[in-house]
PDB file of N, CA, C and O in Angstrom:
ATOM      1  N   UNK A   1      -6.343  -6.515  -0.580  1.00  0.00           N
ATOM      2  CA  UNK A   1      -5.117  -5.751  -0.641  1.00  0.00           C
ATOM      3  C   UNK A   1      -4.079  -6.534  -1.412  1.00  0.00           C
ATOM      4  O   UNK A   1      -4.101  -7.755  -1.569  1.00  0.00           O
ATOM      5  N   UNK A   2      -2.813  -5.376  -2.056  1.00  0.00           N
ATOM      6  CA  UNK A   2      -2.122  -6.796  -2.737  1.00  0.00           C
ATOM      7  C   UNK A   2      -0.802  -5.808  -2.721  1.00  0.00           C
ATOM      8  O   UNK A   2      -0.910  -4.601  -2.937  1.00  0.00           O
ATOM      9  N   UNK A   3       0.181  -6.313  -2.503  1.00  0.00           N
ATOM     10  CA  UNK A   3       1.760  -5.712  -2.498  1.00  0.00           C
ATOM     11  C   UNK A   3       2.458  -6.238  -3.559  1.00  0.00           C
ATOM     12  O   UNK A   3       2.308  -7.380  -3.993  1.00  0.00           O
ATOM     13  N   UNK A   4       3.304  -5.318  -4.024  1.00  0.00           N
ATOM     14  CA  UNK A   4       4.162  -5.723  -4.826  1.00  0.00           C
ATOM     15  C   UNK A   4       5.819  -4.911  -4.612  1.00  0.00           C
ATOM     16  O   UNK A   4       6.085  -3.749  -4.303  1.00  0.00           O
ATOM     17  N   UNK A   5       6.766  -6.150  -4.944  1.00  0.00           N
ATOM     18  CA  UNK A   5       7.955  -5.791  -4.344  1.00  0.00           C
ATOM     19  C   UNK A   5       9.156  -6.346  -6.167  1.00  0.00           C
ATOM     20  O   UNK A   5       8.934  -7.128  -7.091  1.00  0.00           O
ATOM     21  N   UNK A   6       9.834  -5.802  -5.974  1.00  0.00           N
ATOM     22  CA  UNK A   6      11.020  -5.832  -7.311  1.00  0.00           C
ATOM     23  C   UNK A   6      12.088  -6.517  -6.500  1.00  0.00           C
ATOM     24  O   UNK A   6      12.756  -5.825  -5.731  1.00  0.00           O
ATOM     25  N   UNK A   7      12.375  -8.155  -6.622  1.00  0.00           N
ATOM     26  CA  UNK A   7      13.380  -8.381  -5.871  1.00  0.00           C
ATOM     27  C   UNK A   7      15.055  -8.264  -6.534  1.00  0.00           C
ATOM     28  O   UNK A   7      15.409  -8.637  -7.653  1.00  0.00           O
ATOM     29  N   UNK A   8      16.001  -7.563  -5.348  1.00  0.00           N
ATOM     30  CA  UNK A   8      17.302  -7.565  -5.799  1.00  0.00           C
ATOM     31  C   UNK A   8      17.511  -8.936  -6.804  1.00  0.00           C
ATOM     32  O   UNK A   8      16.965 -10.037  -6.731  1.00  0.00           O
ATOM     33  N   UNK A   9      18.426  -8.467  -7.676  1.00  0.00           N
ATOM     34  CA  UNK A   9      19.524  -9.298  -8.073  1.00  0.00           C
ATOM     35  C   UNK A   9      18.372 -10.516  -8.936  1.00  0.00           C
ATOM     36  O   UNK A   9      18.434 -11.712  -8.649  1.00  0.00           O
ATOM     37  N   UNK A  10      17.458 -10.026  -9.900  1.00  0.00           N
ATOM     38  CA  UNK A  10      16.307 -10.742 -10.499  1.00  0.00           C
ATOM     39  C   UNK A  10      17.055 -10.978 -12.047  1.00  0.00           C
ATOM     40  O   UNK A  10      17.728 -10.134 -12.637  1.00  0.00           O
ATOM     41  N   UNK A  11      16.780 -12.180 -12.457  1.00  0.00           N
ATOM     42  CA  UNK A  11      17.034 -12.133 -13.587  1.00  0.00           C
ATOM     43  C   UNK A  11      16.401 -11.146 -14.979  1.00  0.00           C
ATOM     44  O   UNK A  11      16.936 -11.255 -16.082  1.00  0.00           O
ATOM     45  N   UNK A  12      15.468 -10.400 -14.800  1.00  0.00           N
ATOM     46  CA  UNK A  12      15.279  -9.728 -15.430  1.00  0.00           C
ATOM     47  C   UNK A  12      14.410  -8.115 -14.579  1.00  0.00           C
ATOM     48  O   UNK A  12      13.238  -7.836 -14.326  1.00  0.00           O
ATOM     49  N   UNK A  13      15.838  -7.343 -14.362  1.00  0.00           N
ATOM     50  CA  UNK A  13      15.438  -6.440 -13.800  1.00  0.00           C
ATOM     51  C   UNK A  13      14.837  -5.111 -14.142  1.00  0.00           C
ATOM     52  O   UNK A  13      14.570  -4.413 -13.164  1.00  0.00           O
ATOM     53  N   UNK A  14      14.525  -4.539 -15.505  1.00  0.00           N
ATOM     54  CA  UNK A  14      14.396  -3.634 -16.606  1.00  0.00           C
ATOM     55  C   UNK A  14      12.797  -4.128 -16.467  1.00  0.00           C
ATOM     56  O   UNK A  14      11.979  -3.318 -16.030  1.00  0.00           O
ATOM     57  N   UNK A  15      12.465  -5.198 -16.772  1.00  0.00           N
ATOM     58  CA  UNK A  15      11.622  -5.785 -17.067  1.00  0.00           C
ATOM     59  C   UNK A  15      10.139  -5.700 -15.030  1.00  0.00           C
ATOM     60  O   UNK A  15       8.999  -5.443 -14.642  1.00  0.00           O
ATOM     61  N   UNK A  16      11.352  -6.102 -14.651  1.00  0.00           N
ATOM     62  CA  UNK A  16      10.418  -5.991 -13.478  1.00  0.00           C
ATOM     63  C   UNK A  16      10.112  -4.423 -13.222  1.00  0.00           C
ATOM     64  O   UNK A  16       8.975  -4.028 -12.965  1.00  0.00           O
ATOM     65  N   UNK A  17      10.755  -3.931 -13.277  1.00  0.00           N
ATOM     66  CA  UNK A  17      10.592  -2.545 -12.780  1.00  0.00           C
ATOM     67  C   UNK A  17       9.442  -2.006 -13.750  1.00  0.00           C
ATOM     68  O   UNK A  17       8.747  -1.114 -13.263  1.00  0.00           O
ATOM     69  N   UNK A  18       9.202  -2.330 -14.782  1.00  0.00           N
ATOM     70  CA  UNK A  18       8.423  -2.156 -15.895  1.00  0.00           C
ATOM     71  C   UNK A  18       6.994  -2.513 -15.373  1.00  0.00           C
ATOM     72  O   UNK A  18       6.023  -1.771 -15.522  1.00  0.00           O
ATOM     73  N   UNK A  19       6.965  -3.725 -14.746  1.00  0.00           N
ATOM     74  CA  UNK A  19       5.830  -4.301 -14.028  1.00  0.00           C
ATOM     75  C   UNK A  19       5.720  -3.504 -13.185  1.00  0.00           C
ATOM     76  O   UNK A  19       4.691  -2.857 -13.385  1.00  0.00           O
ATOM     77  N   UNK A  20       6.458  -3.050 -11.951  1.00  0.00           N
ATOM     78  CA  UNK A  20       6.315  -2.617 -10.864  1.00  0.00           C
ATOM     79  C   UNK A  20       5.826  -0.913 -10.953  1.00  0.00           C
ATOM     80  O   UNK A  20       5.387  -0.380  -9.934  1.00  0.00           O
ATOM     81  N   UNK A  21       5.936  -0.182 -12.166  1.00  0.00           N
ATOM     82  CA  UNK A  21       6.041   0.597 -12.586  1.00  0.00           C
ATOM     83  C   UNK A  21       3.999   1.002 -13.156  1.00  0.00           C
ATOM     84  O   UNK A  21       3.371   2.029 -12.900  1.00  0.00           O
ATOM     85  N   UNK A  22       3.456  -0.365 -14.010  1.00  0.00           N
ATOM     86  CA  UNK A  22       2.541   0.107 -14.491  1.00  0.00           C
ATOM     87  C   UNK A  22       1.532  -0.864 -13.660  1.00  0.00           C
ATOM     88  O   UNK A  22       0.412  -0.824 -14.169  1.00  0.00           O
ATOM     89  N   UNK A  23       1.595  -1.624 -12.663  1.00  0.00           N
ATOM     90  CA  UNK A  23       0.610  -1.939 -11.532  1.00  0.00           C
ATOM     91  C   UNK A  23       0.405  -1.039 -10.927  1.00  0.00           C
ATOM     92  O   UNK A  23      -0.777  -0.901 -10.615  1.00  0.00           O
ATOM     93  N   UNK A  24       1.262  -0.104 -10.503  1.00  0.00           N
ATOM     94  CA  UNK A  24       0.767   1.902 -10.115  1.00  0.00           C
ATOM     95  C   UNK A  24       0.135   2.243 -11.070  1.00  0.00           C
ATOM     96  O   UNK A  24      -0.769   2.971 -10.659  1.00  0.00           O
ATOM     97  N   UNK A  25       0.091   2.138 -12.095  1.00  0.00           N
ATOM     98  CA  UNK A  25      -0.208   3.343 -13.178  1.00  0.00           C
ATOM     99  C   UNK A  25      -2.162   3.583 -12.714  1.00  0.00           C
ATOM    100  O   UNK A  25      -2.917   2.809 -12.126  1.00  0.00           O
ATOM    101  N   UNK A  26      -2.361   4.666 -13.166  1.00  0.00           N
ATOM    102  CA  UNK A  26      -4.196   5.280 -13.231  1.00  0.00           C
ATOM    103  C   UNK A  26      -4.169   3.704 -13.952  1.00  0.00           C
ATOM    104  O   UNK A  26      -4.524   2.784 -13.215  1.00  0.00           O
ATOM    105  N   UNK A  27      -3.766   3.369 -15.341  1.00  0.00           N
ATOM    106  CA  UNK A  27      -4.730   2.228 -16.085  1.00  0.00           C
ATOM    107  C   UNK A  27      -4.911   1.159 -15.199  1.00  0.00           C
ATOM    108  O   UNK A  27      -5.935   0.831 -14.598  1.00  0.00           O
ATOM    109  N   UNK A  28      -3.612   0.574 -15.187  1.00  0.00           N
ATOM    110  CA  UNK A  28      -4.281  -0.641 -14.087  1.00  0.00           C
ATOM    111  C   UNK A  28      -5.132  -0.751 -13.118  1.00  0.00           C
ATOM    112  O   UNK A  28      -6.053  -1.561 -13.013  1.00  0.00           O
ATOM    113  N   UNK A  29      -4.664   0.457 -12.081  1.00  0.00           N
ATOM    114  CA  UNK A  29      -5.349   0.355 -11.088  1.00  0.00           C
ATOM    115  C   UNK A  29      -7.008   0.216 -11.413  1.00  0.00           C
ATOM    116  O   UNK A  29      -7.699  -0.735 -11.050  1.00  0.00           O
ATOM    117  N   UNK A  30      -7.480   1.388 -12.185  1.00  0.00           N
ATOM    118  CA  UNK A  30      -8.858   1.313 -12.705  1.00  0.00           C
ATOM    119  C   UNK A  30      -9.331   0.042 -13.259  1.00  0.00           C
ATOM    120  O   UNK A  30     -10.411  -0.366 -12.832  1.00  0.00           O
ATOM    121  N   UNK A  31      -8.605  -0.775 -14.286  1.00  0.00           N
ATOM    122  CA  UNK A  31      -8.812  -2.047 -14.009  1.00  0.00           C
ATOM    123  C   UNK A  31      -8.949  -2.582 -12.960  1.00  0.00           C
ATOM    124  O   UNK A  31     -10.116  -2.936 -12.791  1.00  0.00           O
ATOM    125  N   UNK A  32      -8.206  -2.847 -12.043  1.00  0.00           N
ATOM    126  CA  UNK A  32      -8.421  -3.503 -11.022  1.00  0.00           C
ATOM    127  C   UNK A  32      -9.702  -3.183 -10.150  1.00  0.00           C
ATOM    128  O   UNK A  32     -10.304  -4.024  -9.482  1.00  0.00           O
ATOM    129  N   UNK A  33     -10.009  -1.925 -10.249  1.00  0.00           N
ATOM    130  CA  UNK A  33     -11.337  -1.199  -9.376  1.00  0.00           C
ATOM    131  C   UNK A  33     -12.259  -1.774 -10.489  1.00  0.00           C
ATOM    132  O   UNK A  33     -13.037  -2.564  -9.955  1.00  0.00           O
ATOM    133  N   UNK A  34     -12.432  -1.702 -11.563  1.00  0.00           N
ATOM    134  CA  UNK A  34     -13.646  -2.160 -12.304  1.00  0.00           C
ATOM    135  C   UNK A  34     -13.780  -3.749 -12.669  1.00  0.00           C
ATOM    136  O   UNK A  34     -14.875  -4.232 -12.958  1.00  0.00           O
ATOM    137  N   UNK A  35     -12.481  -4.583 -12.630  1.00  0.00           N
ATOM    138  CA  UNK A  35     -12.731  -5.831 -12.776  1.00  0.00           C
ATOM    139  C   UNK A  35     -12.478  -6.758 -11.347  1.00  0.00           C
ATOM    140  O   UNK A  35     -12.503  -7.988 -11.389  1.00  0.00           O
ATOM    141  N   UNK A  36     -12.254  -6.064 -10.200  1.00  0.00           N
ATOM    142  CA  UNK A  36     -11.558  -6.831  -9.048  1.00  0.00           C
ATOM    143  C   UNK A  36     -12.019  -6.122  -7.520  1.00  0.00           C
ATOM    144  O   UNK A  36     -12.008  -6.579  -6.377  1.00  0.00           O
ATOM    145  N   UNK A  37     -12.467  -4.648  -8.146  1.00  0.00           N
ATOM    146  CA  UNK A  37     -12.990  -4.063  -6.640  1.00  0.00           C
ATOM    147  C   UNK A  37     -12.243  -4.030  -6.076  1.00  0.00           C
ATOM    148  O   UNK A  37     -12.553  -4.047  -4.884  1.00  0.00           O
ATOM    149  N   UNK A  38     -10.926  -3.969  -6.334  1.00  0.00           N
ATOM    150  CA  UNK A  38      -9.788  -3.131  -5.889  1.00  0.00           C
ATOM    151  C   UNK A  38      -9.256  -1.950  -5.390  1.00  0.00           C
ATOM    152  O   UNK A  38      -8.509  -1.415  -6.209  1.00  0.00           O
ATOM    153  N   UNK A  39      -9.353  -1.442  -4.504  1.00  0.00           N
ATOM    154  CA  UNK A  39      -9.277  -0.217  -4.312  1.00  0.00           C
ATOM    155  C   UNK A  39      -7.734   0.454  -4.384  1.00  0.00           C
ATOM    156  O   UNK A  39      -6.680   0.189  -3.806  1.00  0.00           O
ATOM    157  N   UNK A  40      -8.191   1.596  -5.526  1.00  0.00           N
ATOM    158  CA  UNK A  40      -6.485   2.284  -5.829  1.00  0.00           C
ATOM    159  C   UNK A  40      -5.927   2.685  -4.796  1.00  0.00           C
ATOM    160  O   UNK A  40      -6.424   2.972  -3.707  1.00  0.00           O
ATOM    161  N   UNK A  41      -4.822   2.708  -5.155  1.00  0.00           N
ATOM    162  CA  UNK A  41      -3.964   3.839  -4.228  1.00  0.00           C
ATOM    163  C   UNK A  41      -3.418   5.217  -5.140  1.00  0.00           C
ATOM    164  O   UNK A  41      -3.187   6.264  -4.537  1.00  0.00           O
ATOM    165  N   UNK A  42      -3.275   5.145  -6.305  1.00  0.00           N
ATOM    166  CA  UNK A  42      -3.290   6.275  -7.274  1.00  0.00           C
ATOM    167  C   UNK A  42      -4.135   7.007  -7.199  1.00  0.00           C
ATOM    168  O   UNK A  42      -5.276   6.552  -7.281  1.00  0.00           O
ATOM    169  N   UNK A  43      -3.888   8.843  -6.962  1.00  0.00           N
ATOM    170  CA  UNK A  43      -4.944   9.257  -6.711  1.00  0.00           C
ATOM    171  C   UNK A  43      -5.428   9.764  -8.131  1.00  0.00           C
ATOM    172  O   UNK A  43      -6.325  10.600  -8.022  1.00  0.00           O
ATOM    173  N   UNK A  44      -5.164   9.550  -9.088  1.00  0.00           N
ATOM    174  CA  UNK A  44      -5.441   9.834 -10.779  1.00  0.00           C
ATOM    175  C   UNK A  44      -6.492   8.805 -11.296  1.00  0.00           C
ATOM    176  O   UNK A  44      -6.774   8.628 -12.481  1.00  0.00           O
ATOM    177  N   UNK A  45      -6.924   8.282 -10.436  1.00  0.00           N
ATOM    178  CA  UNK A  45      -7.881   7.296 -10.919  1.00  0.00           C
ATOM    179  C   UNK A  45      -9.196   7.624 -10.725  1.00  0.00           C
ATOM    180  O   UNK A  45      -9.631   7.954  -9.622  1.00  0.00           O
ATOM    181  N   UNK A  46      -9.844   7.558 -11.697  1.00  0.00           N
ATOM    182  CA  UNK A  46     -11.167   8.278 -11.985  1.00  0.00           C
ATOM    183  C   UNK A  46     -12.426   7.289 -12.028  1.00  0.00           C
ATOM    184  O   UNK A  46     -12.441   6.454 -12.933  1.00  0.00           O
ATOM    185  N   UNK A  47     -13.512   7.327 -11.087  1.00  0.00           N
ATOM    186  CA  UNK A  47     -14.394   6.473 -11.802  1.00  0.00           C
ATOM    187  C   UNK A  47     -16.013   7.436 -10.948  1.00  0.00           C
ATOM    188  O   UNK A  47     -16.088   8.377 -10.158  1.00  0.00           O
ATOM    189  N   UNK A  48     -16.841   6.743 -11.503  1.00  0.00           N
ATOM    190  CA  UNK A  48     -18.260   7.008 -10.428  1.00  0.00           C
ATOM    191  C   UNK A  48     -19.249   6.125 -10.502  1.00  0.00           C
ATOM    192  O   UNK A  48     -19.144   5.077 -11.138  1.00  0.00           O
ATOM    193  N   UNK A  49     -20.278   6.469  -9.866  1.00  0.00           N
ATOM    194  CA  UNK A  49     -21.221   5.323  -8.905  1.00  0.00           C
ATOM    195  C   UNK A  49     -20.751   5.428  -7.844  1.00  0.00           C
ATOM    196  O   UNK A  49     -20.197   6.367  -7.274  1.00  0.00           O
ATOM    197  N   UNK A  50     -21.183   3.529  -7.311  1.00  0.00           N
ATOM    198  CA  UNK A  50     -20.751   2.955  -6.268  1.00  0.00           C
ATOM    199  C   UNK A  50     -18.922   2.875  -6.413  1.00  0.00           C
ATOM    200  O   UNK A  50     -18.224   3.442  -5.572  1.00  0.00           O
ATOM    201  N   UNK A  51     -18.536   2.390  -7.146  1.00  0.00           N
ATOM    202  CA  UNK A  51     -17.108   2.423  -7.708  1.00  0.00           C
ATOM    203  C   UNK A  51     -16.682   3.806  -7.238  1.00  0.00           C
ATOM    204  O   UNK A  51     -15.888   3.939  -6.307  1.00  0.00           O
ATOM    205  N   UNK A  52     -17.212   4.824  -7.883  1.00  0.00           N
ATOM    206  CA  UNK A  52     -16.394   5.953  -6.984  1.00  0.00           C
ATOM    207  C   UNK A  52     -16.604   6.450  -5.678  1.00  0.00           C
ATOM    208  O   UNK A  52     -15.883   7.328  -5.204  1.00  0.00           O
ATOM    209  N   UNK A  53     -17.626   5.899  -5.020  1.00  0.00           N
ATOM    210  CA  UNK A  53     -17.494   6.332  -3.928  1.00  0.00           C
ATOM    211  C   UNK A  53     -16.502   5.446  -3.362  1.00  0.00           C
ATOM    212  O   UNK A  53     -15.623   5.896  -2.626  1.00  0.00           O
ATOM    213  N   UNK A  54     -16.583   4.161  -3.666  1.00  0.00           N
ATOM    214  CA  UNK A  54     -15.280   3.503  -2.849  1.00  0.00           C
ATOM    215  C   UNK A  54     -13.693   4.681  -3.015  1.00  0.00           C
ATOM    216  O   UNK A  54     -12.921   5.257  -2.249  1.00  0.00           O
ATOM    217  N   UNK A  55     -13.893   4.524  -4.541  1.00  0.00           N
ATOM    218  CA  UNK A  55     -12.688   5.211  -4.572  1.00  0.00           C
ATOM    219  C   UNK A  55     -11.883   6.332  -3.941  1.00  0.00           C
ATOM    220  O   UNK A  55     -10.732   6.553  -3.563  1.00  0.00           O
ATOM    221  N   UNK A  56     -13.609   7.203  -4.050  1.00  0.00           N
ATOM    222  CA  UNK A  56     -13.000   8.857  -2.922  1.00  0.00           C
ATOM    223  C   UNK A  56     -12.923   8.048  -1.544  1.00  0.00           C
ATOM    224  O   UNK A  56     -11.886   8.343  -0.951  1.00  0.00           O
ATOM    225  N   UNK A  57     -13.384   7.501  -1.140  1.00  0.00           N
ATOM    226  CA  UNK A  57     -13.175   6.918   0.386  1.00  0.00           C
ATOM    227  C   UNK A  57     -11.372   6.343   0.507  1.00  0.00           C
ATOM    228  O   UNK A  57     -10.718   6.719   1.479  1.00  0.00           O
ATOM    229  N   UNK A  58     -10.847   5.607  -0.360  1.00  0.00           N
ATOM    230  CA  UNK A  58      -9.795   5.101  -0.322  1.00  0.00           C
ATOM    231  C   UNK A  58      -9.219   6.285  -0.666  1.00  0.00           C
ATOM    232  O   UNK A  58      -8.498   6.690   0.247  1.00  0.00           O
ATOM    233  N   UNK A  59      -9.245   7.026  -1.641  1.00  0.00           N
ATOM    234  CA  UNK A  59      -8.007   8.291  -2.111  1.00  0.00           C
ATOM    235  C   UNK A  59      -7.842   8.957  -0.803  1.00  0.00           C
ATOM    236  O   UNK A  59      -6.756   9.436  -0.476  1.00  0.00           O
ATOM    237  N   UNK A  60      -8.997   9.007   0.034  1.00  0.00           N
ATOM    238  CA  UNK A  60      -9.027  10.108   1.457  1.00  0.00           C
ATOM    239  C   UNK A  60      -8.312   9.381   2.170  1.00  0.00           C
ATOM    240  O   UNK A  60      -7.464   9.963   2.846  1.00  0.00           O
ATOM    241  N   UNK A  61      -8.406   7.861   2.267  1.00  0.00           N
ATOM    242  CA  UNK A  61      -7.148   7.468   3.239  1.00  0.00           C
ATOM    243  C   UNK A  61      -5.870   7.236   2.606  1.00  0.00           C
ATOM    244  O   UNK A  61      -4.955   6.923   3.367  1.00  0.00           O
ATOM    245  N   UNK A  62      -5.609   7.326   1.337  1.00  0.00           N
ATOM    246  CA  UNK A  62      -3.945   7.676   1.075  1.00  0.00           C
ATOM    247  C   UNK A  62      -3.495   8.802   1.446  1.00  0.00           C
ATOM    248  O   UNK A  62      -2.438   8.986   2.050  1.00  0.00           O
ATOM    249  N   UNK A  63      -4.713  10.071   0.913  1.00  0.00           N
ATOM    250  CA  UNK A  63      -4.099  11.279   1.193  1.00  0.00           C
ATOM    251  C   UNK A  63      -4.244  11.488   2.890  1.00  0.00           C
ATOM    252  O   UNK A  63      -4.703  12.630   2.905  1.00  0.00           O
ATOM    253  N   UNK A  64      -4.158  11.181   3.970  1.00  0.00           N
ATOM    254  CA  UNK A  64      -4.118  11.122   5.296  1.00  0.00           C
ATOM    255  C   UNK A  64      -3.009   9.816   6.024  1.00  0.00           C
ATOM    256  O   UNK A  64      -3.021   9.471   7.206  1.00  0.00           O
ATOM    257  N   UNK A  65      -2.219   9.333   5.066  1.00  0.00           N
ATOM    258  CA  UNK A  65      -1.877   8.030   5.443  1.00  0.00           C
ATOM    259  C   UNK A  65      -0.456   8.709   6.246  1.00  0.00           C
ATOM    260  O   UNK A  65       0.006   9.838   6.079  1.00  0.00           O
ATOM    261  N   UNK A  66      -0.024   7.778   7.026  1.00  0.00           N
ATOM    262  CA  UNK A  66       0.470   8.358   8.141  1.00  0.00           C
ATOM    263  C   UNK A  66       2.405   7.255   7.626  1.00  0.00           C
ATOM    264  O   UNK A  66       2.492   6.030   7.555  1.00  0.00           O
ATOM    265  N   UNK A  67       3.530   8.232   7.391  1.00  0.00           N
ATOM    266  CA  UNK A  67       4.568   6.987   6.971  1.00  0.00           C
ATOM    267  C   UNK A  67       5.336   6.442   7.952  1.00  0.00           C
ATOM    268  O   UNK A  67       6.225   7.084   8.512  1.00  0.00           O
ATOM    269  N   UNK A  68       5.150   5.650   8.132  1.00  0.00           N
ATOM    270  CA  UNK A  68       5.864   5.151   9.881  1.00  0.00           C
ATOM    271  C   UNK A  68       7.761   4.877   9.967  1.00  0.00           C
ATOM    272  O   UNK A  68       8.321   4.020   9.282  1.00  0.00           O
ATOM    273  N   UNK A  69       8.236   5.476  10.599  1.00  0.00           N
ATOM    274  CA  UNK A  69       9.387   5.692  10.717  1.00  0.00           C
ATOM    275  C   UNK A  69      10.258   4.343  11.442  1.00  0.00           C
ATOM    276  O   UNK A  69      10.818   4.248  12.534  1.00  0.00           O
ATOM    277  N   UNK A  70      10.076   3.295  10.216  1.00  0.00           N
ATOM    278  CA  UNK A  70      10.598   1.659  10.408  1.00  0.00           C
ATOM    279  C   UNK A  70      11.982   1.669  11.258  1.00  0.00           C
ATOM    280  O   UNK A  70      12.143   0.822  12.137  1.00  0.00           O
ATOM    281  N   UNK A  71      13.305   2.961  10.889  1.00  0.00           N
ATOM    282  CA  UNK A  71      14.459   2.913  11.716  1.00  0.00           C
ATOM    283  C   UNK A  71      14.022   3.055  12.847  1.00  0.00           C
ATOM    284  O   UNK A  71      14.622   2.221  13.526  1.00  0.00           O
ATOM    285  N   UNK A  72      13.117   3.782  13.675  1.00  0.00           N
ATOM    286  CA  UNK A  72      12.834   4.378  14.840  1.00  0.00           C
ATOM    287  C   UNK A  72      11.957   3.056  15.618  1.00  0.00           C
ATOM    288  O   UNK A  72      12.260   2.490  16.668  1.00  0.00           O
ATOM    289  N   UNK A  73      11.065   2.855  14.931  1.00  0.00           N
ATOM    290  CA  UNK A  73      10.261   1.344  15.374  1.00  0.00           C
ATOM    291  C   UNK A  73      11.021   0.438  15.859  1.00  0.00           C
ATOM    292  O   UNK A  73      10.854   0.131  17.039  1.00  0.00           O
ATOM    293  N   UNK A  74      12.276  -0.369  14.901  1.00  0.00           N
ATOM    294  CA  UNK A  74      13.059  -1.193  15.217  1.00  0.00           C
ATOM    295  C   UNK A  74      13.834  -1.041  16.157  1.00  0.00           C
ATOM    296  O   UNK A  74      14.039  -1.840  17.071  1.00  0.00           O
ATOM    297  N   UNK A  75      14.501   0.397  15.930  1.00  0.00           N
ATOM    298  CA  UNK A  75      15.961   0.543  17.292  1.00  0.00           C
ATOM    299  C   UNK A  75      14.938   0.263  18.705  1.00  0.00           C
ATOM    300  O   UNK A  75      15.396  -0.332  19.681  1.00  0.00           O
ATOM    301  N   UNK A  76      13.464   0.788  18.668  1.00  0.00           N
ATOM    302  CA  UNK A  76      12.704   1.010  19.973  1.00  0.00           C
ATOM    303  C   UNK A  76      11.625  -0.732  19.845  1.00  0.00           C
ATOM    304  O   UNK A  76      10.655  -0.979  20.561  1.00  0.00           O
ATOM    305  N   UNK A  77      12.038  -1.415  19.045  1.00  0.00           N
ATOM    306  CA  UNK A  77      10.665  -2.681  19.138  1.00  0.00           C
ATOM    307  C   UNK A  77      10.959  -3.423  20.604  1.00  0.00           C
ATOM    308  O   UNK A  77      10.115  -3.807  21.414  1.00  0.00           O
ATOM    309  N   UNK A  78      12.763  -3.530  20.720  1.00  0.00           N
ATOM    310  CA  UNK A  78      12.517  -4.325  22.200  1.00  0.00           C
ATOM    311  C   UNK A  78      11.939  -4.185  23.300  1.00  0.00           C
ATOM    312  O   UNK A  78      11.236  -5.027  23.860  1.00  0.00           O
ATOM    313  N   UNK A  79      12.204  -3.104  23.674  1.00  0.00           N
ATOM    314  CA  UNK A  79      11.745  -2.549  24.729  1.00  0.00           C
ATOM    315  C   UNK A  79      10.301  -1.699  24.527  1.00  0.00           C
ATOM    316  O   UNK A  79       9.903  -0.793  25.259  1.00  0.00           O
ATOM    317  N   UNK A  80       9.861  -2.052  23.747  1.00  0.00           N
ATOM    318  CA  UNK A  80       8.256  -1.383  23.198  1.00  0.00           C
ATOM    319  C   UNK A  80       7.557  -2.969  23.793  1.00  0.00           C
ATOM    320  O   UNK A  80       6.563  -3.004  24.519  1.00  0.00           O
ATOM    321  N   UNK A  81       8.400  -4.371  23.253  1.00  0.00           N
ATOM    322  CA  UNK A  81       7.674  -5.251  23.657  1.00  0.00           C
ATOM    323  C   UNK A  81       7.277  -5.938  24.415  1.00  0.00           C
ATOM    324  O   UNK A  81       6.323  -6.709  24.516  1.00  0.00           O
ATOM    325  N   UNK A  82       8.669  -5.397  25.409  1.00  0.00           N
ATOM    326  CA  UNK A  82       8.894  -5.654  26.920  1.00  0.00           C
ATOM    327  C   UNK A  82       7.577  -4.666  27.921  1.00  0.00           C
ATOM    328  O   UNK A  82       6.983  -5.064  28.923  1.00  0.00           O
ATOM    329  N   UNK A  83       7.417  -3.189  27.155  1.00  0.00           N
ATOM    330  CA  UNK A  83       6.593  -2.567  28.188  1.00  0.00           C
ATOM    331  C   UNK A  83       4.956  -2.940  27.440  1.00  0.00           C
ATOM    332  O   UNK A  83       4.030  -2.219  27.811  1.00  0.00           O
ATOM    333  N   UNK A  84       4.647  -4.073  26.392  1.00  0.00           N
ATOM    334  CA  UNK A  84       3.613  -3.962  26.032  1.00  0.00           C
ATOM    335  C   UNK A  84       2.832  -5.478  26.792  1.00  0.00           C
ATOM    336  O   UNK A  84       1.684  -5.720  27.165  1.00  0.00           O
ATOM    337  N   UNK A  85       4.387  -6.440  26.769  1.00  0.00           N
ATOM    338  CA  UNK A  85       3.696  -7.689  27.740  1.00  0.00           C
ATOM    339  C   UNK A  85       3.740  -7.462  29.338  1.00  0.00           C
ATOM    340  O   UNK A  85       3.504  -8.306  30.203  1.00  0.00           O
ATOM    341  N   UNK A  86       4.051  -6.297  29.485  1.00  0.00           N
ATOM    342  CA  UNK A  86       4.447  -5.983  30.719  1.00  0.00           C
ATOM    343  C   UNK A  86       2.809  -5.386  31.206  1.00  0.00           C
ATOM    344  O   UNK A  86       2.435  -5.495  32.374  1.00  0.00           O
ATOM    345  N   UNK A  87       2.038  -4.830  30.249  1.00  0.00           N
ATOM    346  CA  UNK A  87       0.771  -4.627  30.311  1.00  0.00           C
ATOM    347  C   UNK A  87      -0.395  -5.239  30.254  1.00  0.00           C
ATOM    348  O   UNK A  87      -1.457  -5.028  30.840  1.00  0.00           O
ATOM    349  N   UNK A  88       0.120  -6.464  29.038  1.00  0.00           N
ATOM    350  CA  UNK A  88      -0.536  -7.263  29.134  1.00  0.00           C
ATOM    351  C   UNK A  88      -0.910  -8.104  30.299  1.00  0.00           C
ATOM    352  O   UNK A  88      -2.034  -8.359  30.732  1.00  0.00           O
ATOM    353  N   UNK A  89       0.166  -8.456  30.687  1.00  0.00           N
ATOM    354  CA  UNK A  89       0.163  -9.435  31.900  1.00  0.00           C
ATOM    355  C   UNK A  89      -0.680  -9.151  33.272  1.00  0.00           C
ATOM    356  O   UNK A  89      -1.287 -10.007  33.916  1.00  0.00           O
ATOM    357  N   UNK A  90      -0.579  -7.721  33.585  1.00  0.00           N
ATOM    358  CA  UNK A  90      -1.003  -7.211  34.646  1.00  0.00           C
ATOM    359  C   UNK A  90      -2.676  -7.356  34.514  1.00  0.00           C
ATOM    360  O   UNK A  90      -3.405  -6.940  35.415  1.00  0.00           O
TER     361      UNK A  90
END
């Protein structure tokens, strides 16, 4: 797996976004699936074989991916962690 993030206030910000922009793109990614076994997250990315079956397997879990609601997590993490060692323990 590999993340990529555009940090604020970069000395060259045009430029990053440019990066950040074509590490999504169908080309790369397919690079990355054919030279790295990478699995896309673009669902425009085309391949077959073994390679595409990975691929339809991964496109099926983007298109099912679930977006987790980070404000709601946080306001609720304390007391999520309080009733989770509270389970643990027992």
């Amino acid at each position: 797996m590999s993340a990529q993030c555009v940090l604020a206030n970069n000395s060259s910000p045009e430029l990053a976004q440019k990066l950040a922009a074509w590490v999504i793109s169908p080309e790369a990614q397919k690079l990355a699936l054919d030279h790295a076994a990478y699995s896309p997250t673009n669902t425009q990315v085309t391949e077959s074989g073994a390679a595409g079956e990975q691929l339809k397997q991964m496109q099926s879990y983007v298109k099912n991916a679930v977006v987790l609601d980070w404000k709601t997590i946080n306001q609720n993490r304390p007391k999520w962690n309080t009733q989770w060692n509270r389970s643990v323990e027992q």
